[in-house]
Each structure stands twice: as structure tokens, then as C-alpha cells.
C-alpha positions in Angstrom: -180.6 35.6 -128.9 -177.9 34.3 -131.6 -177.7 30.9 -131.6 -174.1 29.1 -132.3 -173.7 27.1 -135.0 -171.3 24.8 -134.3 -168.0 23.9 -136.9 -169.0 21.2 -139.0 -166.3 18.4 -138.5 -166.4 16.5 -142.7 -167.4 12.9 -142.0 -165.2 10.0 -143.2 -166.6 8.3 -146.2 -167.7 5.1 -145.1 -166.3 3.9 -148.4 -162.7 5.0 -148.0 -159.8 3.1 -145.6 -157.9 5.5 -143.2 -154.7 4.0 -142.5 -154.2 3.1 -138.8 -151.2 1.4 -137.0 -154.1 -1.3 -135.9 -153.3 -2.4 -139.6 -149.3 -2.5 -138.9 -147.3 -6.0 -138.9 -144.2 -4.2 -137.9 -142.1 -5.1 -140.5 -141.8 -1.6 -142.9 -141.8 -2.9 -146.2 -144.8 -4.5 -145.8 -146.8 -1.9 -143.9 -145.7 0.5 -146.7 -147.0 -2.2 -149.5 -150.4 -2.4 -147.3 -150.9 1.0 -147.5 -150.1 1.4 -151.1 -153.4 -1.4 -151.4 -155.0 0.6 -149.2 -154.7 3.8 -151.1 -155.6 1.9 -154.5 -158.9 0.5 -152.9 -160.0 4.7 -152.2 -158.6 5.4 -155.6 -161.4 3.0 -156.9 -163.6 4.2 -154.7 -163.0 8.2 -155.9 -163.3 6.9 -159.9 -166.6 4.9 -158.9 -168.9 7.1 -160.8 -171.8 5.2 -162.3 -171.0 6.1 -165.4 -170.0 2.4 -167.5 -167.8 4.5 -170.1 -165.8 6.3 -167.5 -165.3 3.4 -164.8 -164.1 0.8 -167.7 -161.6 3.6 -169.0 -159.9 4.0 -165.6 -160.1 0.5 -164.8 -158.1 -0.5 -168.0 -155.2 2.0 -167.4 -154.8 0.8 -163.7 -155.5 -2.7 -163.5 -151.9 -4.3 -164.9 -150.4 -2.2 -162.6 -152.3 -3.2 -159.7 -152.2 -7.0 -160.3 -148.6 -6.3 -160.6 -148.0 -4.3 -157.8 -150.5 -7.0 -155.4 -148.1 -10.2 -157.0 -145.1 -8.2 -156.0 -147.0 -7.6 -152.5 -147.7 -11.2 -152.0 -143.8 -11.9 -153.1 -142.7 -9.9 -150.5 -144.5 -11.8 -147.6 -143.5 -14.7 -149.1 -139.7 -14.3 -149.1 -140.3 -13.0 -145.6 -142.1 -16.0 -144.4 -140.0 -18.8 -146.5 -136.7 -17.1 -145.1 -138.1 -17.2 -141.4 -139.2 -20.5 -141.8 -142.6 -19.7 -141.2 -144.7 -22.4 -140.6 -148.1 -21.4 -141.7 -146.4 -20.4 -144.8 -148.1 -23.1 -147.1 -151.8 -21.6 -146.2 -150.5 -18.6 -146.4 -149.9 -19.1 -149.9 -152.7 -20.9 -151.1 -154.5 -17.9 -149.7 -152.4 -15.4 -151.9 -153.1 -17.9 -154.7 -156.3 -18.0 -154.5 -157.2 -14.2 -154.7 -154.9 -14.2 -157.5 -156.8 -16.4 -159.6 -160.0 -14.3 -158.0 -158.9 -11.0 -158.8 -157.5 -12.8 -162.8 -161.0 -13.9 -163.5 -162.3 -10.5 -163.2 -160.0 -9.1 -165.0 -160.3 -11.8 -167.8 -164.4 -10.9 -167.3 -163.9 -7.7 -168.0 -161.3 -8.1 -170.9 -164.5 -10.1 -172.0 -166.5 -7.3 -172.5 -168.6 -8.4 -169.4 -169.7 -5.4 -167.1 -167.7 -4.3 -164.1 -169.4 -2.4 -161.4 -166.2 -0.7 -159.9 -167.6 0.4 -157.0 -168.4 -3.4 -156.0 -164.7 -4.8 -157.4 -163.3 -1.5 -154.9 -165.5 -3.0 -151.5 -164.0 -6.6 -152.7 -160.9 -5.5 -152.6 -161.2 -3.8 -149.4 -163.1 -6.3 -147.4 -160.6 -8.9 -148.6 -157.3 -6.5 -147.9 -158.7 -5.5 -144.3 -159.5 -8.9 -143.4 -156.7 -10.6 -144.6 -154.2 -8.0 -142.9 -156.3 -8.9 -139.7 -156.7 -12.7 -140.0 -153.5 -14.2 -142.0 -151.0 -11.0 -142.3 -151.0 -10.9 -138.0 -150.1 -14.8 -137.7 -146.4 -13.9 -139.3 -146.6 -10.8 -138.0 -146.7 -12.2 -134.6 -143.9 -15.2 -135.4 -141.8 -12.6 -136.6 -141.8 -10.4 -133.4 -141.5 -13.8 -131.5 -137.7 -14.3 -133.2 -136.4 -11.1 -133.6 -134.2 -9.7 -132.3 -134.0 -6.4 -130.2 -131.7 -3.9 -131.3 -130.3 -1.4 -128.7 -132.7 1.4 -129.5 -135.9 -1.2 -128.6 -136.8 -1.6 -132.5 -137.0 -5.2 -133.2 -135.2 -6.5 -136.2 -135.0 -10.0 -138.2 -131.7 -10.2 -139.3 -129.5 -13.0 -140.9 -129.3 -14.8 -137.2 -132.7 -15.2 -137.2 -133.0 -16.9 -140.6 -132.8 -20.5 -140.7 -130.9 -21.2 -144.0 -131.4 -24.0 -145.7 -128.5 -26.2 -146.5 
């Protein structure tokens, strides 16, 4: 009797964020910028190796970029919320600041000479992306959908009349 051996279906590395529209906040721009994090965080994951002398290499040809490309993230949200009059916008920011100064020391550590364990710095980043997306990002996610406006095709857009300009 032949037995069937069933297709094996690859797992998911535990490791490794798939995006999912779970993590949208509606607004393009910024769901595009989430996933670009998101993409970075498995990118660390992939070059997490063990191996001190290849881990410190990648990590100093990637990390300007990424601190720049997260400060132009966080600019983003904040343009968003200041011109929609958000009103958590303050915490908002002292969050943002806050990892910034984080994500600065460890860069500053390293810079040091002090040892980074990439794989650690990559489930940082990811537990702190995921749930700020989830905790913070869906607050102004959820005042924006409360003020736009709905355009003919159903899509909801914030547009000049929902900005508050101030004077």
C-alpha cells in the first residue's frame, strides 16, 4: 500500500512581519511608509547571522538610511495630524520622540564600539513598529476616517475642507 505524502506547505518564520491590511490606517502614504518599516525589520532579520563581523558591516551601511527614512516616517504623521488638528497629536509626538532618542542611543552604542546583537535590535524594532501601528497609529487613523470626507466612488478622502487652518 503507498502511503501519500502530503505537499509540504513552507512555514512562516516567526521572525519575519507579513503585511496584512489589519496593519492599514487608510491613509496611503502612510500604509506604504509602514510597510517600508516592515520590510526593513525582515531585512534585519535575513542579515541576522551570528557572526559579529558580518552583522556590524550591514548594520553600518543601512542604519543612516533607516533613521532617516523612520524621521521622515514620523514627519509624515505629523504633518497629517498637525494639519487635521489632531488632538492627541502632542503624545503622539513625545512617543515618536522618544524612540528616536531610543533608536540614537543604539546607534551612538554601536558607533562606540559596543556590541550589537542584530537579531535583538530587528525584534525591537518589530515589537515597537507592530505595536505602535496598533496602539497610537489607529487613534488618528480613526479621527481621520471620522472627518473625511466621502468621495463618490466610497473612498474616503481628507481634503483642504477638512483641515482646520490656522489663522
Amino acid at each position: 500500500m503507498k502511503m501519500k505524502v502530503a505537499a509540504t506547505v513552507p512555514k512562516l518564520d516567526k521572525k519575519h512581519v507579513e503585511w496584512s491590511n489589519r496593519y492599514s490606517m487608510g491613509v496611503k502614504i502612510i500604509d506604504d511608509q509602514h510597510k517600508g518599516l516592515l520590510n526593513f525589520v525582515n531585512d534585519l532579520f535575513d542579515h541576522s547571522n551570528g557572526r559579529e563581523d558580518d552583522e556590524r558591516e550591514y548594520f553600518k551601511k543601512v542604519i543612516a538610511g533607516a533613521v532617516s527614512y523612520v524621521k521622515e516616517h514620523f514627519a509624515t504623521e505629523e504633518k497629517l495630524m498637525i494639519g487635521t488638528k489632531f488632538p492627541g497629536y502632542a503624545k503622539h509626538k513625545e512617543i515618536h520622540d522618544e524612540f528616536t532618542k531610543t533608536v540614537v542611543k543604539a546607534v551612538n552604542d554601536f558607533n562606540e564600539g559596543k556590541r550589537l546583537v542584530l537579531e535583538k535590535f530587528a525584534y525591537f524594532l518589530k515589537d515597537w513598529v507592530l505595536s505602535h501601528i496598533a496602539v497610537e497609529d489607529v487613534q488618528y487613523a480613526d479621527y481621520f476616517r471620522k472627518i473625511a470626507t466621502r468621495n463618490g466612488d466610497g473612498k474616503l478622502t481628507i481634503s483642504s475642507a477638512n483641515i482646520s487652518v490656522a489663522g
